[in-house]
N, C-alpha and C positions, 0 to 999 in steps of 0.2 A: 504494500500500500504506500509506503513512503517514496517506493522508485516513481510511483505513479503522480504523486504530487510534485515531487521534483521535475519531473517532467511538461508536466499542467502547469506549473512556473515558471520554467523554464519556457514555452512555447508562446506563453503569456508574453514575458517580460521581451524575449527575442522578437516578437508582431510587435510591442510597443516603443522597441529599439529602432525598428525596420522604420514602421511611421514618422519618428521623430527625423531622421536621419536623411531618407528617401523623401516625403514630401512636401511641400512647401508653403501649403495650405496653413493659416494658423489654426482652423479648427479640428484639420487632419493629426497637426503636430500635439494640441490640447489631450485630443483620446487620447495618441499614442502615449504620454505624460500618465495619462488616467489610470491605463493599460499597463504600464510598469508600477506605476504603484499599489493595483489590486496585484500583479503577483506577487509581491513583495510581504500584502498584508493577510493574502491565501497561505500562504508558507509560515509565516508568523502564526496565525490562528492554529493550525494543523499545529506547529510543534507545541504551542503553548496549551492544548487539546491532549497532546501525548505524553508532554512532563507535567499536568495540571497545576502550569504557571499563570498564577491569577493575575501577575504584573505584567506578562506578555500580551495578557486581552486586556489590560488596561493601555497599554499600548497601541493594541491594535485600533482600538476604540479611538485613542490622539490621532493615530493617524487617519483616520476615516474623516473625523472631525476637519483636519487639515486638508485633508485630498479635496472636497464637498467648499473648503472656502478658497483655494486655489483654483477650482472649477468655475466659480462664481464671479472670479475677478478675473481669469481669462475672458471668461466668455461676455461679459461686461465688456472688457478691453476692445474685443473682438466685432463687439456689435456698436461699440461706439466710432470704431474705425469702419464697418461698415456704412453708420449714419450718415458720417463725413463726405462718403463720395471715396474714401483712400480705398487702395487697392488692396484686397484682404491676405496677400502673399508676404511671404515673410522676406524674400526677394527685393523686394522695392521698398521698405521699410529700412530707413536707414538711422534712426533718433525717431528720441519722443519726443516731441514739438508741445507748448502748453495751449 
């Protein structure tokens, strides 16, 4: 069972490497963000499940909290630069202008 979550993490985290890296989308690059931090917190859960570490699901729990307001200020960011008329590519983004 553990090769199998290693794996399920693994596959996770390597899609959400692939995303950030390959395209250039800032909403494509947000998941793939998303995507490496649920495998991160799949593997967390699981171990902290099989050594019945109460500190590691308290853990997990900060980082969900954390993933959930990083999400929300991307995607703010994202739909504010959409409003504007800018181009939503991370390509052409060069500064943040106020």
């Amino acid at each position: 069972m553990t090769l199998f979550v290693w794996a399920v993490t693994a596959l996770l985290f390597l899609a959400g490497t692939t995303m950030l890296v390959l395209r250039r989308q800032l909403l494509a690059m947000l998941l793939g963000l998303e995507l490496m931090i649920s495998a991160v917190n799949i593997s967390l859960v699981y171990h902290a499940g099989l050594f019945s570490d109460a500190q590691a699901l308290a853990a997990a729990l900060l980082i969900i909290a954390v993933a959930a307001a990083e999400a929300v200020v991307g995607l703010s960011l994202i739909l504010d630069l959409h409003k504007s008329g800018g181009p939503v590519d991370s390509t052409f983004l060069r500064e943040l202008r106020g």
